[in-house]
PDB file of N, CA, C, O and CB in Angstrom:
ATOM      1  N   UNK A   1      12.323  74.022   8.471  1.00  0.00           N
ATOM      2  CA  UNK A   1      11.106  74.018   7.675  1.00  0.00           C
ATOM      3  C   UNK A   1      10.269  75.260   7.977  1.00  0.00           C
ATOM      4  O   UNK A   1       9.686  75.892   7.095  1.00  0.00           O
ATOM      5  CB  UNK A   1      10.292  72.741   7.942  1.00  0.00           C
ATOM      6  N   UNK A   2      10.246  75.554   9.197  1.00  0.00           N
ATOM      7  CA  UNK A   2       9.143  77.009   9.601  1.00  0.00           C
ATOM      8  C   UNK A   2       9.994  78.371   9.125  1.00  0.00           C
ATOM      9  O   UNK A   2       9.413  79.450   9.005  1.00  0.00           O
ATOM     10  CB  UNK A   2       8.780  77.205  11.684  1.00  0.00           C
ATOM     11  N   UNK A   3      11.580  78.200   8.838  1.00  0.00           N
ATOM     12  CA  UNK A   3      12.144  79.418   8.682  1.00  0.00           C
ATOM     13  C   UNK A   3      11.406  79.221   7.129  1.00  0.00           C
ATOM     14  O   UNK A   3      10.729  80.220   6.884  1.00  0.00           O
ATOM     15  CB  UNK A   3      13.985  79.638   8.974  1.00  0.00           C
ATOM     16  N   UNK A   4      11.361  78.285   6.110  1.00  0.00           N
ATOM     17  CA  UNK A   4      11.157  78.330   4.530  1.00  0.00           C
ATOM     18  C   UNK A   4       9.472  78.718   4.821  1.00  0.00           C
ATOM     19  O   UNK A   4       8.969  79.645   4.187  1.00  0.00           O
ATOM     20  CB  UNK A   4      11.587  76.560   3.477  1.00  0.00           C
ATOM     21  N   UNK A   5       8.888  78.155   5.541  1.00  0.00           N
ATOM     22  CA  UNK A   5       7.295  78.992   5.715  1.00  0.00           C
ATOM     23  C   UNK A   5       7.361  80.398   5.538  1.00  0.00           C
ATOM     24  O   UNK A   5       6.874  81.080   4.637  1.00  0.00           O
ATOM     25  CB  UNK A   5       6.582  78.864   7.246  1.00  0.00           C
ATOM     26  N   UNK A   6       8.281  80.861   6.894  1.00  0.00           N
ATOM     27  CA  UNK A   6       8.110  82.147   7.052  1.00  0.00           C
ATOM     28  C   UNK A   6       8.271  82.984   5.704  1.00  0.00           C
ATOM     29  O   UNK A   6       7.491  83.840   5.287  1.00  0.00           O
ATOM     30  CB  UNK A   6       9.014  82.546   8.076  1.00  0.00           C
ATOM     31  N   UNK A   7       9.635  82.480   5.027  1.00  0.00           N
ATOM     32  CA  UNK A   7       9.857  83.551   3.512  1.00  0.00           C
ATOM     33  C   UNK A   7       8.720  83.319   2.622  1.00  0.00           C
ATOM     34  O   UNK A   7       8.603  84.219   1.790  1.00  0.00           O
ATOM     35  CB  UNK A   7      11.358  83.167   2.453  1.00  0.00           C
ATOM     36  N   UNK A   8       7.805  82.347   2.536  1.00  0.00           N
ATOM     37  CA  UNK A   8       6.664  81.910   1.742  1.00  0.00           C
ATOM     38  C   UNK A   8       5.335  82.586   1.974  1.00  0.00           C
ATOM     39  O   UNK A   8       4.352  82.694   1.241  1.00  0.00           O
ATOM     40  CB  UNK A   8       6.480  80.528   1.955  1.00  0.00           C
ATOM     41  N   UNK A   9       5.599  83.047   3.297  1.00  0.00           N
ATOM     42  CA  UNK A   9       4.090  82.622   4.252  1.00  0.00           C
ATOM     43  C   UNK A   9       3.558  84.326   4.057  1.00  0.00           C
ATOM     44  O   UNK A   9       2.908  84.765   5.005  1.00  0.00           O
ATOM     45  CB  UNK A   9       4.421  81.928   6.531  1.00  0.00           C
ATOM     46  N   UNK A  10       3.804  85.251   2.907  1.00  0.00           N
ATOM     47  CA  UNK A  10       3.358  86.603   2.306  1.00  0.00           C
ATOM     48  C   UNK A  10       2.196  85.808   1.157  1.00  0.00           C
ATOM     49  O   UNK A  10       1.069  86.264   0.961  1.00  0.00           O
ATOM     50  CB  UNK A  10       4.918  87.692   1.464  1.00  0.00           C
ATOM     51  N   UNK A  11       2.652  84.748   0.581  1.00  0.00           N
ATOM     52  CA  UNK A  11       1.822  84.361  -0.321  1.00  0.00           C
ATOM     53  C   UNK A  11       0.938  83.402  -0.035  1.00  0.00           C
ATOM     54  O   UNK A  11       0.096  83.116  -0.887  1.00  0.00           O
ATOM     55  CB  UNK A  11       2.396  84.057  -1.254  1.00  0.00           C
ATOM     56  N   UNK A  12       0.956  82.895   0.903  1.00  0.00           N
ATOM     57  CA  UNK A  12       0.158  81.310   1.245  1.00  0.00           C
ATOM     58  C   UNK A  12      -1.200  81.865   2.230  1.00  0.00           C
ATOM     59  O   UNK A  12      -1.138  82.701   3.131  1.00  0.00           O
ATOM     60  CB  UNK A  12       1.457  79.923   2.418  1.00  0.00           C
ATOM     61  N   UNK A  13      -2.204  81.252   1.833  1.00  0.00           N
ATOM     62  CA  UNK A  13      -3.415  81.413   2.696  1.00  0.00           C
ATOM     63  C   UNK A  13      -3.223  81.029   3.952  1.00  0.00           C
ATOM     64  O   UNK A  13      -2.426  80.090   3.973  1.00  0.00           O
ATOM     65  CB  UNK A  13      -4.518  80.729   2.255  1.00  0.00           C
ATOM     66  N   UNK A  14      -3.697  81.415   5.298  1.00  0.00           N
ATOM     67  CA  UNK A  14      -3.807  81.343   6.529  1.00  0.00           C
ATOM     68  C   UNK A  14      -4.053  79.550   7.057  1.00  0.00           C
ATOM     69  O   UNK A  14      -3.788  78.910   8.074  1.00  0.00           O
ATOM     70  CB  UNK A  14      -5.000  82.414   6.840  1.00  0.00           C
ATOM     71  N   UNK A  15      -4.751  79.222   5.624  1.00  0.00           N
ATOM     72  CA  UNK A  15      -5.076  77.822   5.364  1.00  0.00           C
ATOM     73  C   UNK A  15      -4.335  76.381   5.023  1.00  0.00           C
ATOM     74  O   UNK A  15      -4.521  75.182   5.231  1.00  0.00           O
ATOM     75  CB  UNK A  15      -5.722  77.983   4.524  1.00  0.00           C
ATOM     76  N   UNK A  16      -3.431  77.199   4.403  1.00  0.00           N
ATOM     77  CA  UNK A  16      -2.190  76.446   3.829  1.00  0.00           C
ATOM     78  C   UNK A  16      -1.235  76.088   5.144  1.00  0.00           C
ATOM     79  O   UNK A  16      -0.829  75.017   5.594  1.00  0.00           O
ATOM     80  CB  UNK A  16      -1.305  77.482   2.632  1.00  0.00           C
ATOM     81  N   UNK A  17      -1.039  77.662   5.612  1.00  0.00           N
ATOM     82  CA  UNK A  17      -0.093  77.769   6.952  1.00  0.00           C
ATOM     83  C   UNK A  17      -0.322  76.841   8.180  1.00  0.00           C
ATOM     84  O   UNK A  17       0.345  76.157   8.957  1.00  0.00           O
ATOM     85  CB  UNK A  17      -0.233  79.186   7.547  1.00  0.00           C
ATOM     86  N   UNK A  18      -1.874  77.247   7.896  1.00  0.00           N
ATOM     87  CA  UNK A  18      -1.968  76.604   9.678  1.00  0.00           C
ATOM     88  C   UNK A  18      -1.648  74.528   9.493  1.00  0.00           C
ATOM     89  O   UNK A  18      -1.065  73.764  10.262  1.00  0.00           O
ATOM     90  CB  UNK A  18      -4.420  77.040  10.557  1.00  0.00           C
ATOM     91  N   UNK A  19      -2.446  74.216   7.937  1.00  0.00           N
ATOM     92  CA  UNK A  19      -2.254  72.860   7.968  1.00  0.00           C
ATOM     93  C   UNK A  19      -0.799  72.789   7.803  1.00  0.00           C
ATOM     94  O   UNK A  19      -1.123  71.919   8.612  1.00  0.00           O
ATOM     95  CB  UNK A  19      -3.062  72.085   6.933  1.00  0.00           C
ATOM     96  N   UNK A  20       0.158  72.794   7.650  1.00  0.00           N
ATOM     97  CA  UNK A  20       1.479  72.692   7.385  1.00  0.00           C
ATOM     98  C   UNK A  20       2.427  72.837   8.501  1.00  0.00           C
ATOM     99  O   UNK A  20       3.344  72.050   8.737  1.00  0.00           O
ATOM    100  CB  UNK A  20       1.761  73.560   6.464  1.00  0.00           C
ATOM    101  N   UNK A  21       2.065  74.188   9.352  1.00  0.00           N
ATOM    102  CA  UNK A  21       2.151  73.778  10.799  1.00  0.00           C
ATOM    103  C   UNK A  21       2.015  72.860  11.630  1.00  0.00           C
ATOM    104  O   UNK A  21       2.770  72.523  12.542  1.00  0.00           O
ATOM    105  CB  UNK A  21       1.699  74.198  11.249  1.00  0.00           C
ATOM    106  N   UNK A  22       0.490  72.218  11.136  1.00  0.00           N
ATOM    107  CA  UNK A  22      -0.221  71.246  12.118  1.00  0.00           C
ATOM    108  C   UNK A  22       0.398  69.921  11.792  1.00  0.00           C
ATOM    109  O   UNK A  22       0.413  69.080  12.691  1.00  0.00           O
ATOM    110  CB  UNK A  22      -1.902  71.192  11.953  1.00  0.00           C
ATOM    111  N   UNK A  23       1.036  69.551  10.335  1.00  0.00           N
ATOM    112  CA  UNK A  23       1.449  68.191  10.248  1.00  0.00           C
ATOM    113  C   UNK A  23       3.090  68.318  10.664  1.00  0.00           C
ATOM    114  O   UNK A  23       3.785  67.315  10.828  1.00  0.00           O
ATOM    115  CB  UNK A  23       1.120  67.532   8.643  1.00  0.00           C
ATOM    116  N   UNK A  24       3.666  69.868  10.827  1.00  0.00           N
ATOM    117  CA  UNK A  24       5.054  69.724  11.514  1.00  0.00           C
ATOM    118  C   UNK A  24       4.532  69.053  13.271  1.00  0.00           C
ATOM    119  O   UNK A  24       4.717  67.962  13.810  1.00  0.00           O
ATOM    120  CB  UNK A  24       6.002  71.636  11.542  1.00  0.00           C
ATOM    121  N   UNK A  25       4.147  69.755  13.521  1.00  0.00           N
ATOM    122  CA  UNK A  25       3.631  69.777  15.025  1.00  0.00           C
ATOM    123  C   UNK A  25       3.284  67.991  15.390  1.00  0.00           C
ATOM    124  O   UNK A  25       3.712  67.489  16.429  1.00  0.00           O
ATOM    125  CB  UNK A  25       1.957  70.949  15.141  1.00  0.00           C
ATOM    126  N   UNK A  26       2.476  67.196  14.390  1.00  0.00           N
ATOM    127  CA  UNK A  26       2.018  66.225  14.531  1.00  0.00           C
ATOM    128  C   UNK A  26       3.533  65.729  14.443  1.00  0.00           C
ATOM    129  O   UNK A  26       3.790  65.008  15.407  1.00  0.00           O
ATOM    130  CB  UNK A  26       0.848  65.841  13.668  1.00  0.00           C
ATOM    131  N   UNK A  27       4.609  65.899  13.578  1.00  0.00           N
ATOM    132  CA  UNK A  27       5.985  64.681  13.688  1.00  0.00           C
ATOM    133  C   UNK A  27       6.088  64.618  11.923  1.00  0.00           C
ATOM    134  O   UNK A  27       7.104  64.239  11.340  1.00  0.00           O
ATOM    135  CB  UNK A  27       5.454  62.600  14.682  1.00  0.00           C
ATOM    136  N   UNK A  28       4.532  65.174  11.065  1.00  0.00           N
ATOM    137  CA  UNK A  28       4.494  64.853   9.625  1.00  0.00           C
ATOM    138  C   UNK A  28       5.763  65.810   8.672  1.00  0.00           C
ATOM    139  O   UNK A  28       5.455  66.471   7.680  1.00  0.00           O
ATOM    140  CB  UNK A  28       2.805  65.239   9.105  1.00  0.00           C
ATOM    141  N   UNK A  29       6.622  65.749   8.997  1.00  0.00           N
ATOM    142  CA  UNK A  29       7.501  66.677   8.616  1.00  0.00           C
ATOM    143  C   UNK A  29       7.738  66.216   6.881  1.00  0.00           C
ATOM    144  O   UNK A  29       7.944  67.197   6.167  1.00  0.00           O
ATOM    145  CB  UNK A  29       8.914  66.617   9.703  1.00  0.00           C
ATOM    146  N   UNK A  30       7.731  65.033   6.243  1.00  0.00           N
ATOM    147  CA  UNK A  30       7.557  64.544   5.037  1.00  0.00           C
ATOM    148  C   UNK A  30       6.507  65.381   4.459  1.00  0.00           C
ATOM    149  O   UNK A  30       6.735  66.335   3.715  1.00  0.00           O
ATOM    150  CB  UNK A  30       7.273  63.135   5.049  1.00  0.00           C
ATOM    151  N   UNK A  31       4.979  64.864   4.947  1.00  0.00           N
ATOM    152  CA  UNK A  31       3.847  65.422   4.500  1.00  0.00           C
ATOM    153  C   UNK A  31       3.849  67.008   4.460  1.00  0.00           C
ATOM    154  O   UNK A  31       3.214  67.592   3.582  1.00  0.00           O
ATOM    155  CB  UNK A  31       2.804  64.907   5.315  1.00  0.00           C
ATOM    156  N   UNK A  32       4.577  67.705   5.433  1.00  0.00           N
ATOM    157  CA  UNK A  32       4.415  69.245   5.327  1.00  0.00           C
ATOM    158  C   UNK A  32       5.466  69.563   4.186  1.00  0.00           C
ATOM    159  O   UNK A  32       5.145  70.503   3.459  1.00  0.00           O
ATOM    160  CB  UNK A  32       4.759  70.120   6.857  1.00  0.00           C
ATOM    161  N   UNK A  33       6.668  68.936   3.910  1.00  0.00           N
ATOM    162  CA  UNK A  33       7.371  69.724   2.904  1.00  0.00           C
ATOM    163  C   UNK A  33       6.516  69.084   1.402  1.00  0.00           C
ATOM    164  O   UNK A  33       6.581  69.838   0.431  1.00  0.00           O
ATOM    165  CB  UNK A  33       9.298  69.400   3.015  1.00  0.00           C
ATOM    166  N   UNK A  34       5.796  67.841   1.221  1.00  0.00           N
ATOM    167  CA  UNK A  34       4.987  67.924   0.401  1.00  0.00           C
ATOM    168  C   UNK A  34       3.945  68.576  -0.143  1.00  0.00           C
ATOM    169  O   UNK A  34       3.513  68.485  -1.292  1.00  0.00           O
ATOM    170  CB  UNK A  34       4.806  67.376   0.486  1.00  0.00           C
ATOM    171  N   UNK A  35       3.490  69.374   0.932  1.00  0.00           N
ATOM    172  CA  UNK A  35       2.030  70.101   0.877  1.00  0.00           C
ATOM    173  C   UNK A  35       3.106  71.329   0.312  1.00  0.00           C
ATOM    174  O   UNK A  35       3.053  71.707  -0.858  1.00  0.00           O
ATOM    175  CB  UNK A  35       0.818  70.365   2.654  1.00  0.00           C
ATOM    176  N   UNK A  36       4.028  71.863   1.242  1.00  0.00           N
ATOM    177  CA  UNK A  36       4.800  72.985   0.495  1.00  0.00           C
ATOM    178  C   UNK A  36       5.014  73.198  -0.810  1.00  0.00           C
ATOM    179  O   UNK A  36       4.661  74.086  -1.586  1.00  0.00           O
ATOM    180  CB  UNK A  36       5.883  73.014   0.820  1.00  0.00           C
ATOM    181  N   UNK A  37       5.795  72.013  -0.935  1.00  0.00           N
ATOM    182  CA  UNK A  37       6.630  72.020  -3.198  1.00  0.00           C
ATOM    183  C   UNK A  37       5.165  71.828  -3.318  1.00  0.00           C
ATOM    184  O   UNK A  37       4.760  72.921  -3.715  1.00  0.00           O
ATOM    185  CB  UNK A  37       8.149  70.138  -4.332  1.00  0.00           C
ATOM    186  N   UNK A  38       4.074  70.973  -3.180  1.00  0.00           N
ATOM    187  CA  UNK A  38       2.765  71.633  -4.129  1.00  0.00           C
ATOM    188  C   UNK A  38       2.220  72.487  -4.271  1.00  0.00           C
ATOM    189  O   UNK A  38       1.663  72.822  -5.316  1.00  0.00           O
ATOM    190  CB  UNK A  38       1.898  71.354  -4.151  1.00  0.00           C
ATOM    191  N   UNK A  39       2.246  73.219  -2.971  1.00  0.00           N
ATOM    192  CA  UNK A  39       1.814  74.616  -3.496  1.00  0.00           C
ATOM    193  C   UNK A  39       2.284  75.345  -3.774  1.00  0.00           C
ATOM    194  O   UNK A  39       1.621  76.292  -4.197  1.00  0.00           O
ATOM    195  CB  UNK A  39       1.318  75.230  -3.077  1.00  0.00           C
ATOM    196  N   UNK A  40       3.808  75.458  -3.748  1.00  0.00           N
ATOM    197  CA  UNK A  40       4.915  76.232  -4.778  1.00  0.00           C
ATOM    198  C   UNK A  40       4.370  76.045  -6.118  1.00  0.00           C
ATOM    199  O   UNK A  40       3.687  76.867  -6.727  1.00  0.00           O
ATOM    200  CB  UNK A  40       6.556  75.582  -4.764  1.00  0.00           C
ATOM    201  N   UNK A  41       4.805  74.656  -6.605  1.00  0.00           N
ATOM    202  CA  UNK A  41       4.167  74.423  -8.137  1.00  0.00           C
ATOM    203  C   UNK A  41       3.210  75.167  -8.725  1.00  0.00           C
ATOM    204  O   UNK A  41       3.278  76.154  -9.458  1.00  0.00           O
ATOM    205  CB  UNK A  41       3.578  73.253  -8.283  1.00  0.00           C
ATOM    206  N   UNK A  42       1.710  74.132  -8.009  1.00  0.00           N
ATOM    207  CA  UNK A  42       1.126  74.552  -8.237  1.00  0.00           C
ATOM    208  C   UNK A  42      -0.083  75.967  -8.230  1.00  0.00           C
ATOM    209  O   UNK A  42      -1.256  76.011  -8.601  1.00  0.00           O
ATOM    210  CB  UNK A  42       1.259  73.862  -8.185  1.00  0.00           C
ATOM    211  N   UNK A  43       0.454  76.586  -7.877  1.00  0.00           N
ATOM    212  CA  UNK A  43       0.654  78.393  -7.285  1.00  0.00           C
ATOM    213  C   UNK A  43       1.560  79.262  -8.168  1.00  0.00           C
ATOM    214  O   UNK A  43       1.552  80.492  -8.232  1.00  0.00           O
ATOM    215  CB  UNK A  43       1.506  78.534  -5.618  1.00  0.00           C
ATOM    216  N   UNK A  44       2.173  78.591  -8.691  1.00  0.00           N
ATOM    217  CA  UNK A  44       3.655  79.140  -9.378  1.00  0.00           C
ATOM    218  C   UNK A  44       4.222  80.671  -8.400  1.00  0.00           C
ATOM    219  O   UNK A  44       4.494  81.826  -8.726  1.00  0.00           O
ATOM    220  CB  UNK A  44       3.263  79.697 -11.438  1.00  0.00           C
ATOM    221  N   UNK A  45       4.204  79.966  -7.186  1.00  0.00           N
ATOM    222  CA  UNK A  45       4.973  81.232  -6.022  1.00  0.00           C
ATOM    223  C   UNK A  45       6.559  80.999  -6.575  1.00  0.00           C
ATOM    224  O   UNK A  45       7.326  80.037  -6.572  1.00  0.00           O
ATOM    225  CB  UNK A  45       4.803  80.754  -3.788  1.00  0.00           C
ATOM    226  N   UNK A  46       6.607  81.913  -6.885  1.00  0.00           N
ATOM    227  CA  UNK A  46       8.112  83.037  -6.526  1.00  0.00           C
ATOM    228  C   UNK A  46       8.649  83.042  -5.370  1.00  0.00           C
ATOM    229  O   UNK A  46       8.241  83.727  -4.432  1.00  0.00           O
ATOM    230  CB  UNK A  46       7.920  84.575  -6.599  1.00  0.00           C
ATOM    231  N   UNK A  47       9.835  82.100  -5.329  1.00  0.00           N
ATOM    232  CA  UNK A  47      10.980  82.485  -4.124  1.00  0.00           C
ATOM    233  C   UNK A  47      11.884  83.233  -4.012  1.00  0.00           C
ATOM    234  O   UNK A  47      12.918  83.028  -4.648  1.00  0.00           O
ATOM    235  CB  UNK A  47      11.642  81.740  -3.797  1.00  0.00           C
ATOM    236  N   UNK A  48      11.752  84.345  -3.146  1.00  0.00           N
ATOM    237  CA  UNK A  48      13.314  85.109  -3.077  1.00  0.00           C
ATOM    238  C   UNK A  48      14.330  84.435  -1.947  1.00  0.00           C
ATOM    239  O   UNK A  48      14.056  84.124  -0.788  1.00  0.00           O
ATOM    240  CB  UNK A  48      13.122  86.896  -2.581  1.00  0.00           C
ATOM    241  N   UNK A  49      15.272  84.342  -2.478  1.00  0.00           N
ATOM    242  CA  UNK A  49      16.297  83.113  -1.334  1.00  0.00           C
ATOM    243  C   UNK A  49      17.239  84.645  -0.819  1.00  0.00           C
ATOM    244  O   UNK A  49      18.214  84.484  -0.086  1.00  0.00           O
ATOM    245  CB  UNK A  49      17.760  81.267  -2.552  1.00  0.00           C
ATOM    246  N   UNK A  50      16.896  85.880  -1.212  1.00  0.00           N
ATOM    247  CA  UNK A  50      17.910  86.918  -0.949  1.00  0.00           C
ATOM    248  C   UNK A  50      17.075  87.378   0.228  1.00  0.00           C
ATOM    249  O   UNK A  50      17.200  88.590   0.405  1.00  0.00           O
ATOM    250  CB  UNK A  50      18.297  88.082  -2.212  1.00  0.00           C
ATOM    251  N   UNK A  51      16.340  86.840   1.004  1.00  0.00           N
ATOM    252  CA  UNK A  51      16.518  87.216   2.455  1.00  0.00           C
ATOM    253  C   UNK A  51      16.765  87.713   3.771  1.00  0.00           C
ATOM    254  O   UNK A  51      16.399  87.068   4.753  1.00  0.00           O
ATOM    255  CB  UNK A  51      16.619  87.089   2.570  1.00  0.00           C
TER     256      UNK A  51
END
């Protein structure tokens, strides 16, 4: 999950990051890939999977 942050984490606020961190860290690993695909969506971020 923190490697898919990292390729994301050019576009995501410092804000996004740190809570998404904080619910991996807590065990919320559900809740953080939720907060993720929403703010993919709704962000309409661009993934490059060519890495």
């Amino acid at each position: 999950m923190l490697s898919v942050i990292n390729i994301v984490k050019p576009q995501l606020s410092d804000t996004q990051i740190e809570f998404m961190v904080s619910n991996i860290q807590a065990g919320e690993w559900n809740l953080a890939l939720e907060t993720l695909c929403d703010i993919l969506i709704e962000e309409e971020i661009p993934i490059n999977l060519k890495v």
